[in-house]
N, C-alpha and C positions, 0 to 999 in steps of 0.2 A: 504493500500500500504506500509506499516513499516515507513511510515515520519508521524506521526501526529502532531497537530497543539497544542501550550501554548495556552494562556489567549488571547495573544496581536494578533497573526497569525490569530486563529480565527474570531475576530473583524473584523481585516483586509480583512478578504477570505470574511466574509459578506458585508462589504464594497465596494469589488469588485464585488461580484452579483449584488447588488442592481445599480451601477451605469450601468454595462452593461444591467440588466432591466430595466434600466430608472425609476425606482420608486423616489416617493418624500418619505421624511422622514425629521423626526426633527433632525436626528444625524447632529453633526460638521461637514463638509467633507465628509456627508453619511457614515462615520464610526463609528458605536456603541460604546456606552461608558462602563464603569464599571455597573452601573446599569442595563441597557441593557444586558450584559451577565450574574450576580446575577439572573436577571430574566427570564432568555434563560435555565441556568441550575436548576431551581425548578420548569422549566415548563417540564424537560427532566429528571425525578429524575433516571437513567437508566442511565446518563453518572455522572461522577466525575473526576476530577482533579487526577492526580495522575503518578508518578512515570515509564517510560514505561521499559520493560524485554529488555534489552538487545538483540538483534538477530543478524547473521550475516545477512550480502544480501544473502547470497547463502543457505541459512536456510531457509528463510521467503521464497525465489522462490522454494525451494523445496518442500514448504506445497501446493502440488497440489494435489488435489481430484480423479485425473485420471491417476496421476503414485501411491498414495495408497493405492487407493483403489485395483488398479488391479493387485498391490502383495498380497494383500488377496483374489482375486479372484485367483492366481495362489497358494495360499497357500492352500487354503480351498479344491483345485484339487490337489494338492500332497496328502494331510492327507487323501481324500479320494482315490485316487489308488493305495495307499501302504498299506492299510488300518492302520493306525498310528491312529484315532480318540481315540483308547481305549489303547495305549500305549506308555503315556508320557516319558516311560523310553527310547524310543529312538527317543524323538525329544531333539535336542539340539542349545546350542546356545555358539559361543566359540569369544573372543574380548581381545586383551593384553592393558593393561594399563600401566603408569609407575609411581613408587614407589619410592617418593624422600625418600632421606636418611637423612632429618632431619625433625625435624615435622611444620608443616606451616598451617594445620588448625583450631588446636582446641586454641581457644580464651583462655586469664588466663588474672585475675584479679588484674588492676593496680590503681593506681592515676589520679585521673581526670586533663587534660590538661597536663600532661608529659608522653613521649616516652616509650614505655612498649619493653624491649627485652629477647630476648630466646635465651641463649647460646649453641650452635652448633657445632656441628665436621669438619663442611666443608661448602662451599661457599652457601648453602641452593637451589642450581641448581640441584645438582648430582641426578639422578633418574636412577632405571633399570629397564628395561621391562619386566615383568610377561603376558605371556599368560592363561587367565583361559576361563575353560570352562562346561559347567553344562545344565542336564537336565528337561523336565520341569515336571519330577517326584521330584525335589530337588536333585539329587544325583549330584557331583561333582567328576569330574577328576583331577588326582594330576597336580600340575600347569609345566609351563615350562618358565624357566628363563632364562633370555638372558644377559651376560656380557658381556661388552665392551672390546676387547681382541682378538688375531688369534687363541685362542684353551682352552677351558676349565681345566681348574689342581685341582685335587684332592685337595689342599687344600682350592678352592671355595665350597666344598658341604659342605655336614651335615647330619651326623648321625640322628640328630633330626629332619629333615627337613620332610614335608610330604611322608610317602610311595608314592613310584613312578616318583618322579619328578623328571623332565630329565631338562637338562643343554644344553645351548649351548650357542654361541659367536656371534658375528657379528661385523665388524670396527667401527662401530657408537652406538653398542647399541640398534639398534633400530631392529623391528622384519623384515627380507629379505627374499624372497622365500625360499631359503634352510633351513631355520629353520621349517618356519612352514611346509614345505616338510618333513620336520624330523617328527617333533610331529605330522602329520596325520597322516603318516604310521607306528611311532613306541609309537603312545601315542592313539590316539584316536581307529583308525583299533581295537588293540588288547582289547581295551578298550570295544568295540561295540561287539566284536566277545566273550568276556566273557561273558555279556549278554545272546548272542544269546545260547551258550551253558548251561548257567543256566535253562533257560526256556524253551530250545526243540524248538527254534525256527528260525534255521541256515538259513533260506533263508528270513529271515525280514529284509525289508528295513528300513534303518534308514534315518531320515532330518537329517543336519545340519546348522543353517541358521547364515550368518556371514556377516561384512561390505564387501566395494567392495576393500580393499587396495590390491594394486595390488600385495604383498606378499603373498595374496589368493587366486588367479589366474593362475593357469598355466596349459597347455597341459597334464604334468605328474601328475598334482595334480588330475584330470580331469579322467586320466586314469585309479590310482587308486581307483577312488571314482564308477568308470563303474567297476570294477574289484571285487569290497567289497559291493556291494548293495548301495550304499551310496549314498543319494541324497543333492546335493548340493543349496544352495538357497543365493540369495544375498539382501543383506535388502537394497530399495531405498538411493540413495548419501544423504548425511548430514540431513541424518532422526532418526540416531540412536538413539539421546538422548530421541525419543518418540516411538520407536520401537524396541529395543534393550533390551530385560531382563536383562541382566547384567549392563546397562548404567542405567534402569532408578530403579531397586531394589535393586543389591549388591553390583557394588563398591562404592557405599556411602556410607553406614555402613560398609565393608572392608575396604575402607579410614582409618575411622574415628578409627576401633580397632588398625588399622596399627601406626595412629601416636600415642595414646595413650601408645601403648607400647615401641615407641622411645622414646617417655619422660619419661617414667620410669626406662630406658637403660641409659637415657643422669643422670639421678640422681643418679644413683648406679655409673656414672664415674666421677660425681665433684671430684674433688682434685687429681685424678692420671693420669692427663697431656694429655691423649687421650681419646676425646670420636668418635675419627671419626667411622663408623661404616663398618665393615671389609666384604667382600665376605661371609664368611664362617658363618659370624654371620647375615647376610644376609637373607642368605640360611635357614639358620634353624629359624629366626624371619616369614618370609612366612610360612615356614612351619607350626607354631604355630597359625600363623593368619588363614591358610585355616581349621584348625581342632577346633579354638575359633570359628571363627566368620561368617564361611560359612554356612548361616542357611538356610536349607530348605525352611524353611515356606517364608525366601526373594525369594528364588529362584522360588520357585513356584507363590507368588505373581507377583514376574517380568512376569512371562510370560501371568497369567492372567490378570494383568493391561494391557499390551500393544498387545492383542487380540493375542499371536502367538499360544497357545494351554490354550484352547479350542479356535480355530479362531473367533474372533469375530473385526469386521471391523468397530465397534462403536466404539471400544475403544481408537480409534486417533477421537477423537472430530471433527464433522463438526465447531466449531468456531474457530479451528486453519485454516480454510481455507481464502482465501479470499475470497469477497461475489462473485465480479464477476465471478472466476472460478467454484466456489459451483453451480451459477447458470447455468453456463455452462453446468457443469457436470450432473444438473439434467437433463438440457434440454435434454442432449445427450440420457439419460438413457429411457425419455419419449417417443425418435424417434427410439429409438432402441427396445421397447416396441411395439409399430404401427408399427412397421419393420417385426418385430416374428410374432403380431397376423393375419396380412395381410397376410403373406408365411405361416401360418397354414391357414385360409382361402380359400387361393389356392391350397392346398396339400387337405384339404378337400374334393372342389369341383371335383380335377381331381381322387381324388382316387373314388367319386361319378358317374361319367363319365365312369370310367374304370369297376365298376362294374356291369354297366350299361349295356356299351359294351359287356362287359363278359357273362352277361347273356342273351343279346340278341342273341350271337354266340351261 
């Protein structure tokens, strides 16, 4: 249930069994001691003490076995009526991140018991949003960058920035339908539609499978995607981090190139008074990170760890479930099982009947 028990909780929860069982025992109080638990856990060598992962609530209730399973059931029905099983180049997966502007995770080497700091260009909040997006052949599309602002200006880009990559704004920074209205119809479309002209093959549908933020939702978005062959697919609420190819194989190594390269940006500006780190210089630092550090062999990983191409619906682990939904879900599977083979049964015998009749006429 995400609440489990310490040392003392558990004694306790034994405690409470035994008294509503009415059992005798030598415990104080009918609540086990230290030794009693010592001996509870080397009789159970399968459990241990230990540290639990962090989850939110809303994480843990969405690990249900009958909303993941049945977007692999709906996914495994896309690959197979577009026929996509043999061409990864156009299944895709597209997620924006945001790219603080000072670096905060890579650890450095201090004194024990005193304060370790990293000199910085600005408050250590400031981040901008990059949309990336990639196939589960490894190919990558050039990224789309969102600044805080009412209109993008020539001197936010960069010459050195990745071929391709489009620019845009929003109040907050953060990614809003018109953006990513923008990059499907003027980044990804032509993106897919080069493809299809490489290889002679203009009427192939393409997936694209993305969260549900509602800046990837809309009527027009919807429209064009009917208009371009393009099949859209929404990965279960707050599952991403285990079904997401870019959540769970690239932007952690693209993190990780990202800050490394501001600390080596923040060293080349000790001593000349600004290292804050400017639009322009931005711009062309993604750039460099999408052409270092965007490795295929992650991007193809992503997608076969977390079953999206080749579909495989193992690879979200039945032990991230909980047990009583697991068990549910088999049961379901069991009576929907005797559900099929009874209505073939019956389909059998009347088609037996009918032929029956048939040739008695």
């Amino acid at each position: 249930m995400g609440i489990p028990c310490d040392k003392k909780e558990m004694r306790e929860l034994v405690g409470e069994y035994i008294k509503a069982s009415g059992l005798k025992t030598p415990f104080k109080n009918n609540v086990p001691g230290e030794d009693w638990y010592l001996g509870f856990m080397k009789r159970n060598p399968q459990l241990s003490l230990k540290k639990p992962e962090h989850l939110q609530k809303v994480r843990k209730d969405a690990r249900n076995p009958f909303v993941v399973y049945d977007f692999y059931d709906k996914l495994q029905k896309v690959i197979e009526e577009h026929q996509l099983a043999d061409k990864p180049q156009f299944v895709f997966n597209a997620d924006e991140s945001g790219f603080h502007h000072d670096p905060s995770r890579i650890r450095a080497i201090g004194v024990k018991g005193k304060a370790l700091s990293r000199v910085s260009g600005g408050s250590g909040r400031e981040s901008t949003t990059v949309l990336a997006c990639v196939s589960a052949d490894g190919s990558v599309l050039p990224p789309l960058i969102i600044f805080k602002g009412a209109a993008v200006q020539a001197r936010w880009t960069s010459t050195d920035g990745f071929p391709g990559t489009l620019y845009a704004t929003s109040k907050n920074g953060w990614m809003e339908e018109a953006q990513f209205l923008n990059w499907f119809a003027n980044g990804f479309i032509p993106f897919v539609k080069e493809i299809r002209s490489k290889e002679s093959t203009l009427n192939q549908s393409a997936l694209l499978v993305y969260d549900g933020h509602c800046s990837h939702i809309s009527v027009k978005i919807i429209e064009i995607a009917l208009q371009n062959n393009i099949v859209l697919m929404r990965l279960p609420s707050h599952l991403t981090d285990k079904m997401q190819p870019l959540d769970k194989c690239v932007f952690g190594p693209i993190k990780t190139h990202w800050e490394k390269k501001l600390i080596a940006y923040g060293k080349t500006q000790m001593g000349k008074g600004c290292m804050r780190l400017s639009k322009q210089l931005f711009s062309q630092f993604i750039g460099e990170t999408w052409k270092e550090a965007m490795s295929a062999d992650n991007i193809i990983s992503g997608f076969l760890s977390t079953g999206l191409f080749p579909v495989d619906r193992f690879k979200f682990p039945e032990s991230e479930f909980p047990s009583k939904l697991l068990q549910d879900y088999h049961k379901s599977l069991n009576a929907s099982d005797m559900v099929s083979a009874q209505s073939e049964a019956v389909l059998e015998i009347e088609s037996k009947q009918f032929l029956t009749y048939f040739m008695f006429i």
